[in-house]
N, C-alpha and C positions, 0 to 999 in steps of 0.2 A: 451195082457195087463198084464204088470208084480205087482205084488203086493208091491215092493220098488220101484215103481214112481209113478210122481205127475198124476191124472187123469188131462189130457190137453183138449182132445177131447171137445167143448160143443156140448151140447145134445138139439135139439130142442123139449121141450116139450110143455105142455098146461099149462097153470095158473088153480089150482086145489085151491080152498079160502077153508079154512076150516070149516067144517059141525059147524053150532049150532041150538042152541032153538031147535024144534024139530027133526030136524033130528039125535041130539045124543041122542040116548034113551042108558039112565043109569039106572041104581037097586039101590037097597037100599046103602045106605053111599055116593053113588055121586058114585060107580063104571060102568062099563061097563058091559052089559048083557056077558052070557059068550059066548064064539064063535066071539066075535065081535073082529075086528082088529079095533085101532084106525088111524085117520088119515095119521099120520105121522110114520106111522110102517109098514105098509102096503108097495104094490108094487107097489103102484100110487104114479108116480113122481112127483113134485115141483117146483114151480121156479129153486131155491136151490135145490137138492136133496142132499143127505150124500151116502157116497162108500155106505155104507150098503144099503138103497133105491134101487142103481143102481144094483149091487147083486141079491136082490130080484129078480127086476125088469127084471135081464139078467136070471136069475134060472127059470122064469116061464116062459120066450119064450122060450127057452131049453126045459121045458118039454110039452110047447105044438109043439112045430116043426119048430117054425117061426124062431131059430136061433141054431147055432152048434158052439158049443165050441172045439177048437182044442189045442195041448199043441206041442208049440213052442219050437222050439230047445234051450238050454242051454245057455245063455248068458256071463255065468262066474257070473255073478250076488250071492250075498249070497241070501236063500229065497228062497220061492218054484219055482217050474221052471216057465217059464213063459207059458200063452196063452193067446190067443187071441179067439172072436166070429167074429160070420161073421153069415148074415142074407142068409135063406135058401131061395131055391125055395118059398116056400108058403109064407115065411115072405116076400119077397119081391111083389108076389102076392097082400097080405091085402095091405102091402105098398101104393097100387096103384100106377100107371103109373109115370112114372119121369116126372120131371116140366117142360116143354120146354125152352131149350136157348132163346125163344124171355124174356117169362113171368119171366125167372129167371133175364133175361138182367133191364127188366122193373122194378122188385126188388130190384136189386143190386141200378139202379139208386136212384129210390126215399130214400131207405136207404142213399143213399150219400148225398142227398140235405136235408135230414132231418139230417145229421149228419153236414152240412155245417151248415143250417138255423142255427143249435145248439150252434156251435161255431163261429160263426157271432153276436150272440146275446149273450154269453158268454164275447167276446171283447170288443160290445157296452159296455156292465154293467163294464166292466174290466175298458175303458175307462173313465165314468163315474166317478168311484168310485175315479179312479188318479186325475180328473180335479177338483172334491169335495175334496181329499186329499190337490192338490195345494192350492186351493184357502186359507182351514183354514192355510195350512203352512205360507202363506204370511200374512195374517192377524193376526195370534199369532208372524210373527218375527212385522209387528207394533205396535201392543200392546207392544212387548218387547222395541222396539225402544221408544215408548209414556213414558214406564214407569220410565227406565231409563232415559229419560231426564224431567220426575217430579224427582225422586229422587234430579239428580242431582241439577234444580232447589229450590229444599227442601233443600239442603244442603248449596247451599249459603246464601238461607234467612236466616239460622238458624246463619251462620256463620255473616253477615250483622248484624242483630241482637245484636248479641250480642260483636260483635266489637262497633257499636254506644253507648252501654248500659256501657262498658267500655273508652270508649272515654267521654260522656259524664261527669261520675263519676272522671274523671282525667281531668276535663275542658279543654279540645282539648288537651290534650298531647300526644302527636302519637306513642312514648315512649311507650305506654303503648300497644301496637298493633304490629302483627308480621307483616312481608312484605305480607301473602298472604293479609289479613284483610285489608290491607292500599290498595293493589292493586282491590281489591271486591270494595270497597267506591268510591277510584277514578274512577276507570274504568266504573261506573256503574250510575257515575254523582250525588252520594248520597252526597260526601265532598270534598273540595279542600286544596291542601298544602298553607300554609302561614307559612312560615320559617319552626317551630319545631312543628308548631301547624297542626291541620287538623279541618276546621271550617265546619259543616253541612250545607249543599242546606235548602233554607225556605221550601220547598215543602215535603223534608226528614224526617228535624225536626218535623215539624207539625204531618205528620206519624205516628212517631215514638211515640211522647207523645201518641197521639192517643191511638195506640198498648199499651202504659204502664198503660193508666188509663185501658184499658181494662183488662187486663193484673191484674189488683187490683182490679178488680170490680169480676171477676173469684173468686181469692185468699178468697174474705170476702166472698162470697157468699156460699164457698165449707168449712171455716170456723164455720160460722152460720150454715149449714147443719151441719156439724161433732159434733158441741156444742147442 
């Protein structure tokens, strides 16, 4: 193991949660009695462990026997030279017995089908979350579609409006009205040409007065408030 590379190796270790309530007994100020190693300083590994843990961790098999540290030839490498450990007789002893090809085969398997089940159900939700994405896509472009054609509807009444409001004020004289205006009235069955003039539908007119008394009954009402 050289000390400028990454630690690749993983380490199968235990899940170590860390000590509270009673089992950290501290002294006065909230310290630790003395002599005591804290969890995470110590040479019991972690999920996680940090180089320095594994240091520890490789310095006390070294000094009990269960591992041999040897220094490897020169890499050209800048930094101390390199070594490597390698587990002794005895450490491989404690080790206990190697895990048989069937029981490792049996391992490996369910590792794999728990690794499929995982991304089998990763794609469900992945699926999922696209067919929920499409749906709202498609219903925000009708909305969009809805809205713009109110607009647009909005913008001819307005324009309807007040071409009639003008027509009427110039008693049909069509003169007084661009070609979109005249073509909104006609094409919409509101008025028809007679010569110069453009005369209102009964149904239009009627409308239209309608909209204007209302149109005044607004005006006085928002008057009298203001007064």
């Amino acid at each position: 193991m050289s000390n400028g590379r990454s630690f690749r190796r993983g380490l199968k270790v235990k899940k170590h949660a860390r000590p509270g309530g009673q089992e950290q007994q501290r002294g006065e100020g909230g310290k630790f009695a003395e002599g005591h190693v804290p969890w995470n300083k110590g040479a019991v590994l972690t999920t996680r462990p940090t180089y320095g843990t594994v240091g520890r961790w490789l310095k006390e098999c070294v000094d009990e026997g269960l591992m041999e540290r040897k220094v490897r030839e020169p890499d050209g490498k800048p930094g101390r030279p390199p070594f490597m450990y390698r587990a002794t007789e005895e450490g491989r002893k404690r080790a206990g017995p190697p895990v048989p090809p069937a029981v490792r085969k049996l391992q490996q398997e369910r590792l794999r089908r728990w690794e499929n089940a995982k991304r089998m159900r990763a794609e469900v939700r992945a699926e999922k979350a696209r067919a929920q994405a499409a749906r709202e896509g498609r219903s925000l472009a009708a909305s969009r579609r809805k809205l713009a054609d109110l607009q647009r509807r909005l913008t001819l009444a307005e324009m309807i409006y007040h071409a009639t409001k003008a027509l009427a004020e110039a008693d049909g004289d069509a003169s007084v009205l661009c070609a979109e205006e005249i073509v909104a009235l006609t094409e919409n069955g509101l008025a028809v040409r007679d010569g110069d003039r453009l005369v209102l539908s009964d149904d239009w007119n009627e409308e239209f007065r309608r909209i204007l008394r209302s149109d005044r009954a607004d005006a006085r009402c928002q008057s009298s408030c203001v007064g």
